[in-house]
C-alpha positions in Angstrom: -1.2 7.0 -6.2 1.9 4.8 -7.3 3.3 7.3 -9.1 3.1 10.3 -7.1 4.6 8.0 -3.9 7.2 7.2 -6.5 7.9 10.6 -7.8 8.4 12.5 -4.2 10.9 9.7 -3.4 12.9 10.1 -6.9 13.1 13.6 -6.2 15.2 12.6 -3.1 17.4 10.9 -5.1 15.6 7.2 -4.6 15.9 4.7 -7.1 12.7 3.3 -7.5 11.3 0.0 -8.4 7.8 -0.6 -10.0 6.0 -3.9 -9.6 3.3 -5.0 -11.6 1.3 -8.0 -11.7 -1.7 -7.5 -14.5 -1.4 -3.8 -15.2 2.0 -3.8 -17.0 1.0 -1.0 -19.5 -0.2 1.2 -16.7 3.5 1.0 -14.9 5.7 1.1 -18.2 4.5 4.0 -18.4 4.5 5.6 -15.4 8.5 4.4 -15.6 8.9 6.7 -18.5 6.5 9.3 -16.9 9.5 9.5 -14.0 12.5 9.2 -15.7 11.3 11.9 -17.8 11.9 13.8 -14.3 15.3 12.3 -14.2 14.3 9.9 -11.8 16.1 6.2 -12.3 12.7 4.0 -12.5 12.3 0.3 -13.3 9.2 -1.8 -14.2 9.1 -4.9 -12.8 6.8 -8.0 -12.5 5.7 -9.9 -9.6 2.9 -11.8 -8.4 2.4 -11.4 -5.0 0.4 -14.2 -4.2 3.5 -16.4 -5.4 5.9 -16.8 -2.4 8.0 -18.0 -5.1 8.1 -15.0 -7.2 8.3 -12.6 -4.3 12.0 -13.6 -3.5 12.8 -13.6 -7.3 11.8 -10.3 -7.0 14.2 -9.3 -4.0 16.7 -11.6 -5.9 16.1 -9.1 -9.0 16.6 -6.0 -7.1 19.5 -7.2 -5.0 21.4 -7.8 -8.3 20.8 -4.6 -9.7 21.3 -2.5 -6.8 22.8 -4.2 -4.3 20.3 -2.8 -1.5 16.9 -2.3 -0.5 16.1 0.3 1.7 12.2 1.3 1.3 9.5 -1.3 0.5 5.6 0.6 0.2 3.0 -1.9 -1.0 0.2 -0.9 -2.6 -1.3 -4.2 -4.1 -4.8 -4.3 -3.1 -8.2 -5.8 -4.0 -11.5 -4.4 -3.3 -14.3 -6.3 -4.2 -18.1 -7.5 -2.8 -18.1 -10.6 -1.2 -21.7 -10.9 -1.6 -23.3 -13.7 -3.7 -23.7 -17.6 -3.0 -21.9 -19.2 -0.6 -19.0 -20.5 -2.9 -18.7 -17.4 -4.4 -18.4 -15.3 -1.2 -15.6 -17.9 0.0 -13.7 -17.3 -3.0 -13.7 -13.8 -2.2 -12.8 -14.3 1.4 -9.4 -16.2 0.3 -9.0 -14.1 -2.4 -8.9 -10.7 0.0 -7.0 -12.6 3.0 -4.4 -13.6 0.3 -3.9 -10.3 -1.6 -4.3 -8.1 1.6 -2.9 -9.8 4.4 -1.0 -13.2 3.5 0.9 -11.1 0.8 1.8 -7.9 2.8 3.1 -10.5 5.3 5.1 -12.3 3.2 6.6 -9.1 1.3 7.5 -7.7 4.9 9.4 -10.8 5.8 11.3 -11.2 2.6 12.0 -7.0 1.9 13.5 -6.9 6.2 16.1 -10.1 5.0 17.3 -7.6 2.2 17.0 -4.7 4.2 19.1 -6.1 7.1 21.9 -6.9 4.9 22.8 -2.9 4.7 21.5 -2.1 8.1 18.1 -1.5 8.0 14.8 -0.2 6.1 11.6 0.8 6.0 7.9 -0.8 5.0 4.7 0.8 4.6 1.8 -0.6 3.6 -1.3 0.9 2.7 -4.2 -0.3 4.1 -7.9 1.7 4.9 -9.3 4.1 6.5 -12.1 1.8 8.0 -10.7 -0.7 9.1 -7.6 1.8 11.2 -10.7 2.7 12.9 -12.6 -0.2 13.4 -15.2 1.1 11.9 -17.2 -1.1 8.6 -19.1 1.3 7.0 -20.5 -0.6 3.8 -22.3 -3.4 3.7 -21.3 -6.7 1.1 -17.7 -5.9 1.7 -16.7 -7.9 4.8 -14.4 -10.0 3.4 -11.9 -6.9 2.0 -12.8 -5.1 5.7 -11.6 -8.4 7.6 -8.5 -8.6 5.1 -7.5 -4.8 5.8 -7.7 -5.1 9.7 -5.7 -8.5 9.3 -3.3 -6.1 7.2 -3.2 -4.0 9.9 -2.2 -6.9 12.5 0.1 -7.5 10.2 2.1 -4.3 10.6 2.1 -3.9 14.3 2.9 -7.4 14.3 6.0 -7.9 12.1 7.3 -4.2 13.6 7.8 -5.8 16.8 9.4 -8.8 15.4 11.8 -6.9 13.1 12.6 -4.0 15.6 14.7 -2.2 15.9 16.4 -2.2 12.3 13.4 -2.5 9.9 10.2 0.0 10.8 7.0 -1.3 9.5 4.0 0.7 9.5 1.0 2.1 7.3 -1.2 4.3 5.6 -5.2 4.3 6.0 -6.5 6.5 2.5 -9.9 8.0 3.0 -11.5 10.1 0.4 -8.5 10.8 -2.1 -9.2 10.0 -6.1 -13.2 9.6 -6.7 -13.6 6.1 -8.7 -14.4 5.9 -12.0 -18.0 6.1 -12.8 -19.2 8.2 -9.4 -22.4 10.4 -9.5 -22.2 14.1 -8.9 -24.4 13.5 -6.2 -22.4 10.9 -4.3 -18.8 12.9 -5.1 -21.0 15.7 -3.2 -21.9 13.3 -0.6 -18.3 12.2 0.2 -17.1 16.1 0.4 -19.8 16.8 2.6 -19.3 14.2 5.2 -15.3 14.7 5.0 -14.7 17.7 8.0 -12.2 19.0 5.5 -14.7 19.1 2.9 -12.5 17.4 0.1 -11.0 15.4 -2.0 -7.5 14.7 -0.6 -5.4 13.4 -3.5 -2.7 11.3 -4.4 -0.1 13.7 -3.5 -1.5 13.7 0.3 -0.1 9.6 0.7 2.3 10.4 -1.1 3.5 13.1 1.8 2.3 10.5 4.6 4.8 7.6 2.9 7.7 10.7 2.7 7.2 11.1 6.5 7.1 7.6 7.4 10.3 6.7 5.6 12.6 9.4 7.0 11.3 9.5 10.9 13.4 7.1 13.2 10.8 6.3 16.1 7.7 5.6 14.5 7.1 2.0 14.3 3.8 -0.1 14.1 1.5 2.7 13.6 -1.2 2.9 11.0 -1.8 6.7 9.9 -5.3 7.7 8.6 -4.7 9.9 5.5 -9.1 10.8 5.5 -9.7 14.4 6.0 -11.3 13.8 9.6 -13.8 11.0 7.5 -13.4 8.6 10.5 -15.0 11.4 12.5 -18.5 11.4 10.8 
């Protein structure tokens, strides 16, 4: 998904950024994957959950490029919070942090950047259940909770930093099966998705074009599902 948000905004002329905090191999070469397509693209590593390492990031791109204008952030964590009870605290922290506290932060310290050459935009990418306030599967309260926080987050911080930095997000549905599904449940998603598909990584890619070139869309969180909230 990364990628193919990075390539349709290289193809504008965008020079892109790629963070990474464990998957370094993944990135590096999705970098070389892109500038194969002439796109300037530049692995770099962050932690998100470091405030700390968050502005050396913004320190690293200011020095390179002298400007930030886009910010999407993808980083994510998806994961049961069933189990004992220490365990499922641990798991609430761990999804407030990664899914809420960090989008936060990121927001706050990309719109300083941003300001300094008159503006930018953020989008985050968040779910499809929790735009619609909706939980759908049980032992996953904690990243639900985390994913509507996220969404606060964005309506939030797009008042505060209005009217030169719009912040908003993306809600994926059904777009890249995980690894390891059953025939059966791949047909089970199609079928209770009114477009009866799949989307693809190409269809946030789209959304994240369209929310970094409008000029009065601020605060909103777009479902990219196929009508799945629907069902």
């Amino acid at each position: 998904m990364g990628e193919a948000i990075a390539q349709i905004l290289g193809d504008r002329r965008c020079r892109v950024v790629l963070t990474w905090r464990h998957s370094k191999r993944a990135i590096e070469k999705a970098a070389i994957n892109l500038r194969q397509r002439g796109i300037h693209a530049s692995p770099l590593r962050c932690d998100l959950l470091k405030t700390a390492s968050i502005e050396q990031m913004m320190r690293t791109v200011e020095r390179r490029f002298g400007r930030l204008d886009i910010l999407v952030n993808l980083a994510s964590i998806y994961e049961t919070s069933e189990g004992s009870d220490p365990k499922r605290l641990r798991s609430w922290d761990k999804h407030l942090s990664s899914n809420a506290r960090a989008a936060y932060e990121l927001t706050l310290s990309a719109a300083r950047l941003m300001k300094r050459s008159g503006g930018g935009r953020v989008v985050h990418i968040s779910d499809w259940t929790s735009a619609s306030g909706r939980p759908r599967y049980p032992g996953y309260s904690a990243y639900y909770v985390s994913k509507t926080a996220a969404k606060a987050v964005t309506e939030s911080l797009a008042l505060e930093l209005a009217p030169t930095v719009l912040v908003n997000a993306i809600a994926p549905g059904p777009l890249l099966p995980p690894t390891g599904l059953t025939a059966r449940d791949h047909k089970a998603v199609r079928q209770a998705t009114p477009l009866g598909r799949w989307g693809g990584a190409g269809e946030i890619a789209k959304a994240v074009l369209f929310l970094v070139e409008t000029d009065f869309v601020t605060g909103e969180t777009v479902r990219v599902d196929g009508g799945r909230h629907l069902t």
